[in-house]
N, CA, C and O atoms as a DFTB+ gen file, in Angstrom:
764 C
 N C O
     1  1     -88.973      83.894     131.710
     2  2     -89.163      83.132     132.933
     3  2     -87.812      82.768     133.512
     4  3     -86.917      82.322     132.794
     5  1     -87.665      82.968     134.862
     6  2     -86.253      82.343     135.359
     7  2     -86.592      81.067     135.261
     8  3     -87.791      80.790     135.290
     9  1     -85.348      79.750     135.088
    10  2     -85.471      78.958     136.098
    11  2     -85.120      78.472     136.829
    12  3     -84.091      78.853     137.387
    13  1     -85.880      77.220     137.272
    14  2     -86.394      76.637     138.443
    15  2     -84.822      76.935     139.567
    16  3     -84.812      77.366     140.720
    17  1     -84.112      76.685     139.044
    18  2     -82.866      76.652     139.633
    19  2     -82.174      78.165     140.415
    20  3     -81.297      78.405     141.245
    21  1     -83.174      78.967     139.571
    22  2     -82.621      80.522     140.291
    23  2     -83.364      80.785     141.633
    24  3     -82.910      81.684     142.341
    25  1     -84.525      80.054     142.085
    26  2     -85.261      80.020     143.073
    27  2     -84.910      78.758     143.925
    28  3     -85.057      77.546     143.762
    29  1     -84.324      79.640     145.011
    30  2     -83.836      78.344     146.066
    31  2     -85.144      77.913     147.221
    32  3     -85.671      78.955     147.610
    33  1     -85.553      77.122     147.624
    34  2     -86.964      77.178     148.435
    35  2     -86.677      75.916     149.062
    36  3     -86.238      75.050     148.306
    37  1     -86.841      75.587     150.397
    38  2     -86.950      74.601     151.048
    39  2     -87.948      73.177     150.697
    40  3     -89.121      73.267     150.333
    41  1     -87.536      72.451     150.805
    42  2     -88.779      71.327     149.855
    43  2     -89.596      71.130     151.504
    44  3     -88.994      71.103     152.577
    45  1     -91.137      71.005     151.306
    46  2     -91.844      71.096     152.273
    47  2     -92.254      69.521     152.151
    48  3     -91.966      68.664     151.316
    49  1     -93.027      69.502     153.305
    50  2     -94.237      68.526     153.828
    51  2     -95.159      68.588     154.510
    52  3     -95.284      69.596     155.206
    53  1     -96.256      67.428     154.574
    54  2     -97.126      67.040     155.673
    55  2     -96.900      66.479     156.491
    56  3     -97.819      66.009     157.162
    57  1     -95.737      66.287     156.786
    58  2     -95.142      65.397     157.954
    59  2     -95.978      63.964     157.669
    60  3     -95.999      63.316     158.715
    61  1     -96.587      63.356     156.707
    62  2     -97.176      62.375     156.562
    63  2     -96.918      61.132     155.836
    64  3     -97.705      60.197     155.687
    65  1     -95.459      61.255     155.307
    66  2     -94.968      60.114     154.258
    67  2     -95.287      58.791     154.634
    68  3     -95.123      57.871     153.833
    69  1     -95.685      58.619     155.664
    70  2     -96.220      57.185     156.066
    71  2     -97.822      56.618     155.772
    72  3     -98.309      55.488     155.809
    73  1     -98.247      57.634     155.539
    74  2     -99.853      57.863     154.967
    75  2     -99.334      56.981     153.652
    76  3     -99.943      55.912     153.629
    77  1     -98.486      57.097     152.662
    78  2     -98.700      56.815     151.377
    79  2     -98.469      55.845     150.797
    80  3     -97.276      55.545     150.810
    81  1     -99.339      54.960     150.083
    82  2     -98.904      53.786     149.330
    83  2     -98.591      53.746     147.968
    84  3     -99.406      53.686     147.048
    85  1     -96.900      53.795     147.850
    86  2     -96.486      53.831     146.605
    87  2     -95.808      55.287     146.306
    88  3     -95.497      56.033     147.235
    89  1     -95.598      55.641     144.895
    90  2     -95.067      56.632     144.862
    91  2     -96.350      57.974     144.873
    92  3     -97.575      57.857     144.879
    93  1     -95.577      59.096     144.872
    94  2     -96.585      60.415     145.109
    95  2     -97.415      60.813     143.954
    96  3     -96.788      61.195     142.966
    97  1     -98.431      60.800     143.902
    98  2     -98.764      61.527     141.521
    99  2     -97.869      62.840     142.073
   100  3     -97.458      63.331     143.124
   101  1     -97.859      63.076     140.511
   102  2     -97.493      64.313     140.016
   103  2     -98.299      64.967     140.163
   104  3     -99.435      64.497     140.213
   105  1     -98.087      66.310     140.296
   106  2     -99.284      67.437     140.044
   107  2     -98.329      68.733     140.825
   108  3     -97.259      68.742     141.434
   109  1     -99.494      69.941     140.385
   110  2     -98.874      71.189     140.101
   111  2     -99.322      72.261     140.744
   112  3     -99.940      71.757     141.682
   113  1     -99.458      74.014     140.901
   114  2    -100.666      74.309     141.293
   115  2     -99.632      75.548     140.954
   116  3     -98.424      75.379     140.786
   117  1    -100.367      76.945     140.874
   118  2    -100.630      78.101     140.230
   119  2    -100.296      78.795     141.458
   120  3    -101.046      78.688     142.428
   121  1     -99.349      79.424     141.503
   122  2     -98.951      80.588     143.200
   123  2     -98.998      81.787     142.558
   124  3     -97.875      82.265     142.398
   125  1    -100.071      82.576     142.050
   126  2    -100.865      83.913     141.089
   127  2    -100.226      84.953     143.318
   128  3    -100.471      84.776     144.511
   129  1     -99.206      86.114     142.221
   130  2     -99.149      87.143     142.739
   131  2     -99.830      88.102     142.132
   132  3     -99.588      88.552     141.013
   133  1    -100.800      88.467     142.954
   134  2    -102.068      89.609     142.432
   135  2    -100.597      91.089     142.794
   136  3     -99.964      91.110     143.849
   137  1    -100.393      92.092     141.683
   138  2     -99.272      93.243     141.502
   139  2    -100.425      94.413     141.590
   140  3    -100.197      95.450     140.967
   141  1    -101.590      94.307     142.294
   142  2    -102.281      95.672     141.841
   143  2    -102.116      96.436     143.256
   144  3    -101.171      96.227     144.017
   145  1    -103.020      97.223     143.469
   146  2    -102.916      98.108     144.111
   147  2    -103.192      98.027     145.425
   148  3    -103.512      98.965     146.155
   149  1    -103.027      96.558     145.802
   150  2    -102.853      95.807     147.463
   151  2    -102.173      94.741     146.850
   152  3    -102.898      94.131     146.065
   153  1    -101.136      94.350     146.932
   154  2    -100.645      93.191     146.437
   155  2    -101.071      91.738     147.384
   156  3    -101.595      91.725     148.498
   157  1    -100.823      91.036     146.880
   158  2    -100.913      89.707     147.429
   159  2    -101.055      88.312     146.764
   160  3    -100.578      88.194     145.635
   161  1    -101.608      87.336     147.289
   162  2    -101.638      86.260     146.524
   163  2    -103.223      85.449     146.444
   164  3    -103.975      85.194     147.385
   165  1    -103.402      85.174     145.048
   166  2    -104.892      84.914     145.108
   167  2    -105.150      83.252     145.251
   168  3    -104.767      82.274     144.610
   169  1    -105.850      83.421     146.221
   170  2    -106.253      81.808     146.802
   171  2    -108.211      81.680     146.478
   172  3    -109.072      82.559     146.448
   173  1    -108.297      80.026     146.263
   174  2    -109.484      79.540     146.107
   175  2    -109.553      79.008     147.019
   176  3    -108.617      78.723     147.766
   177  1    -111.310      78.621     147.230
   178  2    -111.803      78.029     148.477
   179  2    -112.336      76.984     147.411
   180  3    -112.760      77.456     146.357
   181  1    -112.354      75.636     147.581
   182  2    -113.139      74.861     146.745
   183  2    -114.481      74.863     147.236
   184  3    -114.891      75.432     148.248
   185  1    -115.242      74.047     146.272
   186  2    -116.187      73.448     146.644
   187  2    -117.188      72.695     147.381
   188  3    -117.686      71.765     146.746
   189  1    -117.640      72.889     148.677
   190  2    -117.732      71.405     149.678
   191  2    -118.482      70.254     148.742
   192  3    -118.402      69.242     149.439
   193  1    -118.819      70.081     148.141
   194  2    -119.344      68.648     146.852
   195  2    -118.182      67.916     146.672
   196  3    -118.314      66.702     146.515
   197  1    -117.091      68.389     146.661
   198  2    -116.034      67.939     145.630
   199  2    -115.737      66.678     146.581
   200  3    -115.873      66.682     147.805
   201  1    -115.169      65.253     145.538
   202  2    -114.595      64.057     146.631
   203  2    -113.486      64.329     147.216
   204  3    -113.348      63.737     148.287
   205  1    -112.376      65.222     146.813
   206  2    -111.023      65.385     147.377
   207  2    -111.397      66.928     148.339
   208  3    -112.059      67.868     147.899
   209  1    -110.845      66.856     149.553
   210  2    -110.380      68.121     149.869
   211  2    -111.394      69.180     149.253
   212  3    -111.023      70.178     148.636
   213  1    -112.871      68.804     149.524
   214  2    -113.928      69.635     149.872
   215  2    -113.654      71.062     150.754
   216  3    -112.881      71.011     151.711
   217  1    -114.049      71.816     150.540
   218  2    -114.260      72.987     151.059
   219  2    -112.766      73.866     151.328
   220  3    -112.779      75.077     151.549
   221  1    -111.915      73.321     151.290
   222  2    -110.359      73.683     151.534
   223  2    -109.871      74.929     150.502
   224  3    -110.055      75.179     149.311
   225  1    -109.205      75.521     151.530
   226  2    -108.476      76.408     150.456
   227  2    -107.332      76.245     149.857
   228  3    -106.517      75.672     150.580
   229  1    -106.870      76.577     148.617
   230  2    -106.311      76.202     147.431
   231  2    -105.518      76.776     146.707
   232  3    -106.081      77.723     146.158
   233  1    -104.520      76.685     146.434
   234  2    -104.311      77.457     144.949
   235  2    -105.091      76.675     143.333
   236  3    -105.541      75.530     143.347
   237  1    -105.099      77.241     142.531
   238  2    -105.784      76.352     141.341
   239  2    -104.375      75.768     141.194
   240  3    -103.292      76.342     141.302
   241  1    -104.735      74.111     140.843
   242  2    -104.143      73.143     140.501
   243  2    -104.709      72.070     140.332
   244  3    -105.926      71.931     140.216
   245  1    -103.674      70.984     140.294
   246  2    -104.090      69.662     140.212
   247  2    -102.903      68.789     139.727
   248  3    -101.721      69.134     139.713
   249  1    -103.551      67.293     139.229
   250  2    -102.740      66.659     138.659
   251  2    -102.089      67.030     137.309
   252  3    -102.605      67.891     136.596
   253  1    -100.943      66.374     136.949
   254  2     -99.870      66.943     135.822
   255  2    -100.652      65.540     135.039
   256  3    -100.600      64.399     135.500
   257  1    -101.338      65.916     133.823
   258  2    -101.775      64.899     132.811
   259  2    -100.904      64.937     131.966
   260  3    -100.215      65.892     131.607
   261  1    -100.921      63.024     131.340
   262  2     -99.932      62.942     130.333
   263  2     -99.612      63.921     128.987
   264  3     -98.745      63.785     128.124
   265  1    -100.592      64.901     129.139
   266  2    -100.871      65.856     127.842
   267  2     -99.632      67.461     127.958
   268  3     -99.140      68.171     127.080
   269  1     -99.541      67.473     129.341
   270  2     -98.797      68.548     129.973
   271  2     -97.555      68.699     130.196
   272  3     -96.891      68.287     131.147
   273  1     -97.143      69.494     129.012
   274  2     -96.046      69.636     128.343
   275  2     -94.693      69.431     130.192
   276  3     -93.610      68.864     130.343
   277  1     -95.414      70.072     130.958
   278  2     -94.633      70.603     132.236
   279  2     -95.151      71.029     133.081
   280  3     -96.246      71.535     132.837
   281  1     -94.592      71.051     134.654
   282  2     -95.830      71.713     135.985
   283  2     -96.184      72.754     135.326
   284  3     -97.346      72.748     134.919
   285  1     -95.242      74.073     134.981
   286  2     -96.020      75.277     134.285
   287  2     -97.221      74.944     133.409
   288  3     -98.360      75.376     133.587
   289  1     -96.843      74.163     132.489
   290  2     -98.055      73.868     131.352
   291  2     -99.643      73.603     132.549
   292  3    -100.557      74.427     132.575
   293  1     -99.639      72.324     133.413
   294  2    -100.500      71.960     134.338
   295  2    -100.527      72.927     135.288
   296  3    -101.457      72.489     135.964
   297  1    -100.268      73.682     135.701
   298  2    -100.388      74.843     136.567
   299  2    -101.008      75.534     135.627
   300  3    -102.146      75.812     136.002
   301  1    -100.764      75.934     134.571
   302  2    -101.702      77.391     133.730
   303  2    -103.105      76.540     133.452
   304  3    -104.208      77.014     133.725
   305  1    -102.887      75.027     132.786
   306  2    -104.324      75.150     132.578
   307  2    -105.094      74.365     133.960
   308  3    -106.320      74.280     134.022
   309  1    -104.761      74.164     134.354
   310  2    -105.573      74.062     135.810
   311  2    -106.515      75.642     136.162
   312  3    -107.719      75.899     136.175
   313  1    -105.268      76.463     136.417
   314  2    -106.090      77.967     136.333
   315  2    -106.764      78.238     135.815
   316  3    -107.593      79.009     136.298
   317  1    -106.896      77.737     134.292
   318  2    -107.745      78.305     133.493
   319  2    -108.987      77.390     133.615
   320  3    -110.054      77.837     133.192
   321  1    -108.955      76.353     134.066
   322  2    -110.240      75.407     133.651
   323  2    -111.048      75.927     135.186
   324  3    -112.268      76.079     135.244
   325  1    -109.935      76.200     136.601
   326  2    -110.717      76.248     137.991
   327  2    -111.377      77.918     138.025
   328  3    -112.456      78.278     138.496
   329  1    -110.277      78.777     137.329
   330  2    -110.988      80.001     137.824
   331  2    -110.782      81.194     136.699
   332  3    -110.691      82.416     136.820
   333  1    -110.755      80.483     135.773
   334  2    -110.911      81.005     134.487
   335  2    -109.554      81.937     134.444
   336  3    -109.993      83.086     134.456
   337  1    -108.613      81.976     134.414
   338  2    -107.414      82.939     134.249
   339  2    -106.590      82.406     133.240
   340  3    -106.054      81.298     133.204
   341  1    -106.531      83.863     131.948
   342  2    -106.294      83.324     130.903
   343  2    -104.422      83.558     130.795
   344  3    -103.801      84.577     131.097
   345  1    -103.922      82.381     130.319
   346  2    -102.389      81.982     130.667
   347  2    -101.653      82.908     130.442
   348  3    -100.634      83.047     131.119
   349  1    -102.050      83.981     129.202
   350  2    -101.663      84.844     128.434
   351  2    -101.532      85.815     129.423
   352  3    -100.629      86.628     129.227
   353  1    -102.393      85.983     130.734
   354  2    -101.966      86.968     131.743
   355  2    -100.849      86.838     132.826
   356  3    -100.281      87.664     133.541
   357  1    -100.753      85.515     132.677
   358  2     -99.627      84.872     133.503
   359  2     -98.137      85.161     133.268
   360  3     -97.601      84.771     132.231
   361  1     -97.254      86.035     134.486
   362  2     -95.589      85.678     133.813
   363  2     -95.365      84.806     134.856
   364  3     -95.564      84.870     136.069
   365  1     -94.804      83.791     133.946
   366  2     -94.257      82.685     135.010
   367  2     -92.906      83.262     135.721
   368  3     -92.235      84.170     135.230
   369  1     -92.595      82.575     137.001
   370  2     -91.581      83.436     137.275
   371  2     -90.965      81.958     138.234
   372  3     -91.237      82.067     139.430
   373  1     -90.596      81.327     138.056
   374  2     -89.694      80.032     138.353
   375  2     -90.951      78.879     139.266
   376  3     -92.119      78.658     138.948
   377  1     -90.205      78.359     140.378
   378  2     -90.682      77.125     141.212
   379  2     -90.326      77.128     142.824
   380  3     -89.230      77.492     143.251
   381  1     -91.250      76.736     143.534
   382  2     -90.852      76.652     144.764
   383  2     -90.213      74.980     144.825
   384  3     -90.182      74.172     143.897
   385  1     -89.758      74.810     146.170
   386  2     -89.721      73.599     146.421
   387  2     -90.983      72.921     146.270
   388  3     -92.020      73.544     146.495
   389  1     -91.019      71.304     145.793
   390  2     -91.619      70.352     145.768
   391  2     -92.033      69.801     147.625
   392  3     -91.360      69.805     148.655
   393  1     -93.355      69.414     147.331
   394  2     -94.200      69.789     148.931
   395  2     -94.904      68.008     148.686
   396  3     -95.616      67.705     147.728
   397  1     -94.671      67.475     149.298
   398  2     -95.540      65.962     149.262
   399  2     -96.438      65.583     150.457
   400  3     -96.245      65.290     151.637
   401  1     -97.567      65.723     149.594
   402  2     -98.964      65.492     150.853
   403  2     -99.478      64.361     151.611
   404  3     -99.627      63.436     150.812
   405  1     -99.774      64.053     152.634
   406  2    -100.169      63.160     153.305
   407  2    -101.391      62.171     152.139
   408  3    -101.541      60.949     152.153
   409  1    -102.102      63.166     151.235
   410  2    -102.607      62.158     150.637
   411  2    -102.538      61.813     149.265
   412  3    -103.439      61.541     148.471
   413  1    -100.816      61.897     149.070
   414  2     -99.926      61.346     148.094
   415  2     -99.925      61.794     147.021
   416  3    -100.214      61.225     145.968
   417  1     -99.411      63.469     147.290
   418  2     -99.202      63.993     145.795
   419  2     -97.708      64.526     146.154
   420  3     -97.192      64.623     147.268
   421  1     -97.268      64.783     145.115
   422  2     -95.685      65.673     145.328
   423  2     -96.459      66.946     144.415
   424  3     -96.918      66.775     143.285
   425  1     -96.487      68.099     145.088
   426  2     -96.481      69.202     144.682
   427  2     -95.869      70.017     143.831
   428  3     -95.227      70.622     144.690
   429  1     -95.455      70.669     142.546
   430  2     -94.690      71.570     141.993
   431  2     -95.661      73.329     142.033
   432  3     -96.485      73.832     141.269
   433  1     -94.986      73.812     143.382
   434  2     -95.722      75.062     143.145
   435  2     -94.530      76.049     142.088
   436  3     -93.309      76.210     142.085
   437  1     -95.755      76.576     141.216
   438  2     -95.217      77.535     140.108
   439  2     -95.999      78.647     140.846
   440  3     -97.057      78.833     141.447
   441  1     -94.916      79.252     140.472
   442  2     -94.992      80.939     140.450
   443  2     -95.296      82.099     139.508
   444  3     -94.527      82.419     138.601
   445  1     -96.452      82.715     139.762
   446  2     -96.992      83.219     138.645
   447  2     -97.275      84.828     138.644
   448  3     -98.207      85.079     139.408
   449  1     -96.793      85.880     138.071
   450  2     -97.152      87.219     138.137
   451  2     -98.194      87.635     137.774
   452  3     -98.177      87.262     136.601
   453  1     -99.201      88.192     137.923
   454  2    -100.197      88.561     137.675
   455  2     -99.679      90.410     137.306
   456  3     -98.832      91.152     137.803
   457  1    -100.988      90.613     135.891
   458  2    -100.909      92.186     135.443
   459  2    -100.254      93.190     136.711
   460  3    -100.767      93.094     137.826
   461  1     -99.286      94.001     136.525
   462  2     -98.959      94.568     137.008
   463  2    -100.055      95.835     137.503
   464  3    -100.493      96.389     136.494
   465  1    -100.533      96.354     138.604
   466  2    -101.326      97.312     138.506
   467  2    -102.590      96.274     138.602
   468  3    -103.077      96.210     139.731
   469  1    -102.933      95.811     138.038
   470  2    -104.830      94.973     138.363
   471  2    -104.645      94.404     139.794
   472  3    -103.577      94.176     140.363
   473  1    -105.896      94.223     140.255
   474  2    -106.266      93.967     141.276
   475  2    -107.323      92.336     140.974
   476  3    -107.758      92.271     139.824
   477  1    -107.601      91.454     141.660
   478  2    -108.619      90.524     141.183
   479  2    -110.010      91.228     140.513
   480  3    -110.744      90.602     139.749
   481  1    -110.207      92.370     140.847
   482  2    -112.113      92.571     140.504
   483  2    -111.461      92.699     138.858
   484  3    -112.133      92.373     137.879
   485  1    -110.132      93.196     138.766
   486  2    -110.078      93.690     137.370
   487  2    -109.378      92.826     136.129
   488  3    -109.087      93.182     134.987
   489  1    -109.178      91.166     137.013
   490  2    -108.866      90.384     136.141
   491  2    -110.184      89.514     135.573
   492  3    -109.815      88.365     135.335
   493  1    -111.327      89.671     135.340
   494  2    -112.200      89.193     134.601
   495  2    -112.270      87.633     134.957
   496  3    -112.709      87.078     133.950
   497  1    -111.974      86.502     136.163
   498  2    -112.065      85.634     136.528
   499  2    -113.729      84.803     136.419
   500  3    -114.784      85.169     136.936
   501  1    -113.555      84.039     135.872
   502  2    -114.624      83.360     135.951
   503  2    -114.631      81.532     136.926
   504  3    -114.799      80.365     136.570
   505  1    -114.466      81.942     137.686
   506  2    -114.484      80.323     138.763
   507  2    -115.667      79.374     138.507
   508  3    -116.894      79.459     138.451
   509  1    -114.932      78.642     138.409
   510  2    -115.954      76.965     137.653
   511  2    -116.779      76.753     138.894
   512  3    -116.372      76.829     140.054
   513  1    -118.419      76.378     138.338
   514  2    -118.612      76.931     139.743
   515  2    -118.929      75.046     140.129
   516  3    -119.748      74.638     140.952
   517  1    -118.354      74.503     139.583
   518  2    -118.409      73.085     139.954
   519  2    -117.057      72.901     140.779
   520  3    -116.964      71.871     141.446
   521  1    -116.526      73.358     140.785
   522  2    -114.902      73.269     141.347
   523  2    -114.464      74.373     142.513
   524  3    -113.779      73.907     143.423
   525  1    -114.817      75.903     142.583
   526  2    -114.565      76.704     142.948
   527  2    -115.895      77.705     143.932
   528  3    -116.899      78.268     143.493
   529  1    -115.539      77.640     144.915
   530  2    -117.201      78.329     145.601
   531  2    -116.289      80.133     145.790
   532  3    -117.006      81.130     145.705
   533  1    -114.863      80.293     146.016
   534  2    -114.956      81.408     145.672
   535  2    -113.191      81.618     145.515
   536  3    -112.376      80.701     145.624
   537  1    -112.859      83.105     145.226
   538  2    -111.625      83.549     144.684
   539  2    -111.201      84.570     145.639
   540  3    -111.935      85.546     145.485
   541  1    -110.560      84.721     146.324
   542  2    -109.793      85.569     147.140
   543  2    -108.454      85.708     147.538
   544  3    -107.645      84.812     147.296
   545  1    -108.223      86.454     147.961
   546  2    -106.384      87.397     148.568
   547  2    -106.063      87.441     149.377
   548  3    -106.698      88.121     150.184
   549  1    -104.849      86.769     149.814
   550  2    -104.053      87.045     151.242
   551  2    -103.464      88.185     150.804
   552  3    -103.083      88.351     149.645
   553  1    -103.392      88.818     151.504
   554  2    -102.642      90.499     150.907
   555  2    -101.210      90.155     151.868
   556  3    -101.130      89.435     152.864
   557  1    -100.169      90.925     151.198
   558  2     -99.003      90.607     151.015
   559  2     -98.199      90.958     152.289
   560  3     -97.148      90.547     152.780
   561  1     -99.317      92.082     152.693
   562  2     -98.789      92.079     154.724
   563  2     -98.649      91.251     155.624
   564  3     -97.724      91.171     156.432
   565  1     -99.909      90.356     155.479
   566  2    -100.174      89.259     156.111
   567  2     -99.079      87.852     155.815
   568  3     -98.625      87.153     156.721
   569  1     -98.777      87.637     154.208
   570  2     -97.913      86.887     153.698
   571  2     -96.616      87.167     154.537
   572  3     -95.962      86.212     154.957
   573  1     -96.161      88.704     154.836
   574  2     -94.956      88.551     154.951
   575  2     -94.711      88.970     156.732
   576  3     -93.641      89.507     157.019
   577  1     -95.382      88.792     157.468
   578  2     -95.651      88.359     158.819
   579  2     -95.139      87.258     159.591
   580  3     -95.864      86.375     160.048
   581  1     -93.635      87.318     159.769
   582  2     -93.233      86.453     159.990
   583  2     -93.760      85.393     161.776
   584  3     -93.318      84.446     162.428
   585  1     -94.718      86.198     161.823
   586  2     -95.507      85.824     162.966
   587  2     -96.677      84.594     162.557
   588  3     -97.097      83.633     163.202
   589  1     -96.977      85.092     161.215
   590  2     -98.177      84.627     160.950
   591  2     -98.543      83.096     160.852
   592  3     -99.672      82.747     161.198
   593  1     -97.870      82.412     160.513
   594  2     -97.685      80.794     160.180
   595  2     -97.638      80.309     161.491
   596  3     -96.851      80.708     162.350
   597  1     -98.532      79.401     161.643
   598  2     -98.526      78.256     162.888
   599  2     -98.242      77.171     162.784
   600  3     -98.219      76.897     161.584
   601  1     -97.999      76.350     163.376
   602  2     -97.864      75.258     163.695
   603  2     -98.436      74.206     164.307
   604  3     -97.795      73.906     165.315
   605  1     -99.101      73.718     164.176
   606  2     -99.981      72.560     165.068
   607  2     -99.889      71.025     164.326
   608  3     -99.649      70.531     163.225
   609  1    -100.403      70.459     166.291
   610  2    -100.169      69.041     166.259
   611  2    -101.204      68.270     166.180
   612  3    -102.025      69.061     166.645
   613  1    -101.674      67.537     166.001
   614  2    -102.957      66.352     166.084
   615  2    -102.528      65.193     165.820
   616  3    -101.724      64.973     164.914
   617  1    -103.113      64.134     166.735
   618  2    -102.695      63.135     166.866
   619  2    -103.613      61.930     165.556
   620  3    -104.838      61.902     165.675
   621  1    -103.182      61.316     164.777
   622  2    -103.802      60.467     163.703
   623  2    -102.820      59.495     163.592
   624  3    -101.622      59.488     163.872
   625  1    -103.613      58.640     163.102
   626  2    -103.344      56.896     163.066
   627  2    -102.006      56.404     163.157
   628  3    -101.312      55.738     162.389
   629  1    -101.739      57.099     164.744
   630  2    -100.962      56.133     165.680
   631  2    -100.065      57.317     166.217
   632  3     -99.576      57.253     167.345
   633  1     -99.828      58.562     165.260
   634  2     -98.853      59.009     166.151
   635  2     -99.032      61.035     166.324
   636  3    -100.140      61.468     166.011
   637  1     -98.134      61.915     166.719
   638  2     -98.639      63.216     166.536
   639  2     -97.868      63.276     165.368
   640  3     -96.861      62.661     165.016
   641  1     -98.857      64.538     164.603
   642  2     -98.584      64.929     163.125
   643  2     -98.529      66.206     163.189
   644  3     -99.065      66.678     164.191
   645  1     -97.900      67.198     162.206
   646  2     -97.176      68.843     162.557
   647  2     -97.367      69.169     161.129
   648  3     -96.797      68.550     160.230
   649  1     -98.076      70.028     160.961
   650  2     -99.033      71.070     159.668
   651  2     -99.267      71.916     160.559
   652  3     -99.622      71.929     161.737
   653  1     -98.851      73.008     159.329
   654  2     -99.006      74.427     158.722
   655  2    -100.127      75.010     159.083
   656  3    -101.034      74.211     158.855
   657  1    -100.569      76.060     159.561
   658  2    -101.473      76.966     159.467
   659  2    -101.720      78.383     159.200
   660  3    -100.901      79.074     159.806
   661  1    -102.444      78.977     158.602
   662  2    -102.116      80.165     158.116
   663  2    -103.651      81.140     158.938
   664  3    -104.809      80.816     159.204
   665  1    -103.047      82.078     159.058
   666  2    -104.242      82.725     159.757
   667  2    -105.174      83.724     159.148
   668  3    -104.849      84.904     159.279
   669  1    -106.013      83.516     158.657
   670  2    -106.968      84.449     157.829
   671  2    -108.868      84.645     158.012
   672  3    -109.744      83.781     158.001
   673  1    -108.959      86.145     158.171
   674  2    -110.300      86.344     159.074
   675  2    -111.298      85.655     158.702
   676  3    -112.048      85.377     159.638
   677  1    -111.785      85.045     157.143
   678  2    -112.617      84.474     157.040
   679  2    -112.234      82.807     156.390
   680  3    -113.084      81.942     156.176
   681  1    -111.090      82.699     156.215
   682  2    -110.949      81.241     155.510
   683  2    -109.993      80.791     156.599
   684  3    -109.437      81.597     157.344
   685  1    -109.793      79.276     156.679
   686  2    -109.149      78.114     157.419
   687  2    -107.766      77.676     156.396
   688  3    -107.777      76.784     155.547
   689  1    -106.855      78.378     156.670
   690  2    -105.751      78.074     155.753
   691  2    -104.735      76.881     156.561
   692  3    -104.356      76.881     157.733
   693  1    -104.438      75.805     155.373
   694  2    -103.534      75.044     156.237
   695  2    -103.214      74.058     155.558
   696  3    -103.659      74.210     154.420
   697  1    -102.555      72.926     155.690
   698  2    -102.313      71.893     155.131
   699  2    -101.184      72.287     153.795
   700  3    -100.238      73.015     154.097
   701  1    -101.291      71.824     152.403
   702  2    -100.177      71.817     151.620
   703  2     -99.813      73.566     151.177
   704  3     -98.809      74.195     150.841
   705  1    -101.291      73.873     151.413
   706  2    -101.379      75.782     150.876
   707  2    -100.679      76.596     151.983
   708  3     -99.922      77.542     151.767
   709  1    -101.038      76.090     153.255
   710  2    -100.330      76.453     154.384
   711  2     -98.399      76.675     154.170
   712  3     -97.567      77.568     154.325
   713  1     -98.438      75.522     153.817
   714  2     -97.139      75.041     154.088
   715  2     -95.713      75.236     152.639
   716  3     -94.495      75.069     152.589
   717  1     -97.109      75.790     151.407
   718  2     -96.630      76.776     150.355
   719  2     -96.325      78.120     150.520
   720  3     -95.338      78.834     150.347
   721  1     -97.414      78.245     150.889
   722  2     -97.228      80.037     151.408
   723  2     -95.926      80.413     152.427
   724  3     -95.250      81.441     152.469
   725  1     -95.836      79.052     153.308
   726  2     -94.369      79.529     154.177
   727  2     -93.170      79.819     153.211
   728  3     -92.503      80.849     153.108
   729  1     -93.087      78.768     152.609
   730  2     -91.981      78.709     151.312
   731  2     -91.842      79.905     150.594
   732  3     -90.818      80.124     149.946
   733  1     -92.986      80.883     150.660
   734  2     -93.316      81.825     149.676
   735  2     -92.716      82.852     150.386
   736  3     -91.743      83.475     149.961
   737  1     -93.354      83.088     151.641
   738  2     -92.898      84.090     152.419
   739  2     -91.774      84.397     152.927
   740  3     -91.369      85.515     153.246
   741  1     -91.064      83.011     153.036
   742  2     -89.313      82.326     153.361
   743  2     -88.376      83.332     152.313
   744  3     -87.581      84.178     152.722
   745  1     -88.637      83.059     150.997
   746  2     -88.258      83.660     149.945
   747  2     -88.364      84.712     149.392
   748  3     -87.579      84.997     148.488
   749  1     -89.285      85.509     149.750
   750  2     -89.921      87.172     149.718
   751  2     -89.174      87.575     150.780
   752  3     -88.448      88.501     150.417
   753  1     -89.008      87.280     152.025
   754  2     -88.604      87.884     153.219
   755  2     -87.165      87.855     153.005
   756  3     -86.518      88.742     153.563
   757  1     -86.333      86.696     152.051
   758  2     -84.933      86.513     152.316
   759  2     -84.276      85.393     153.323
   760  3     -83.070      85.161     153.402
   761  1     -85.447      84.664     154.172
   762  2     -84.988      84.392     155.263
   763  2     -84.991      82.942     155.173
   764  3     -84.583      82.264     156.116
């Protein structure tokens, strides 16, 4: 695994630090580069049941529990508990910048290689189906589109606010995943 330090990445936001009371939790989330034979990056759609950030798309993550050795450690088993991906398939491959959300997390996105050559049908994924309604790919054209990322404003409790959007034919990409994937693409592209 490189690290964290060999990956230079802009530290992101929600433009929302005023949303938050107190400091940010910890927590982590899984940036799985699918290496098969369309490359790209595999994203979840949650659940609409769920109390947090229903229906949103995702990378698998979550909070960093006191049990978790490190974001990597909480990034792999997050994966494994949201969409069944066993760690052992994982090469870690460093850290993006730290991303802090309007509803008070500081982000550690890890970076993760997936089997060289597999594709998702051929990684044997099993998505919790309490957590996860489905598993899918931005393919790596689209990632590296320097067109592709938007920008928008909306006005909330009191002033205008500026998040990420990502453009994809059947899912609503945006918010902290939005605003990962730029970081991602920033750094793939060189730019």
């Amino acid at each position: 695994m490189r690290p964290a330090s060999a990956i230079a990445a802009p530290v992101g936001s929600d433009d929302a630090a005023d949303l938050i009371d107190g400091p940010p939790v910890p927590a982590a989330v899984l940036v799985p580069l699918v290496l098969g034979p369309v490359p790209g990056v595999l994203l979840t759609k949650r659940t609409a049941h769920l109390a947090q950030h229903a229906g949103q798309v995702s990378f698998p993550g979550g909070r960093i529990d006191p049990g978790d050795a490190s974001p990597e450690a909480a990034a792999l088993r997050e994966a494994q508990e949201e969409i069944g991906l066993d760690p052992s398939q994982v090469e870690l491959a460093g850290r993006l910048g730290e991303y802090v959300t309007g509803t008070g997390y500081a982000i550690t996105p890890v970076l993760g290689l997936l089997p060289v050559g597999q594709g998702l049908e051929s990684l044997a994924l099993l998505p919790s189906p309490a957590e996860v309604d489905a598993v899918f790919e931005l393919p790596m054209t689209v990632l590296l589109d320097p067109d592709a990322p938007q920008r928008r404003r909306v006005h909330f409790r009191g002033r205008w606010r500026e998040f990420w959007v990502w453009p994809h034919p059947e899912h609503y990409i945006w918010g902290a995943t939005a605003g990962i994937l730029v970081q991602l693409a920033t750094l793939l592209r060189g730019s």
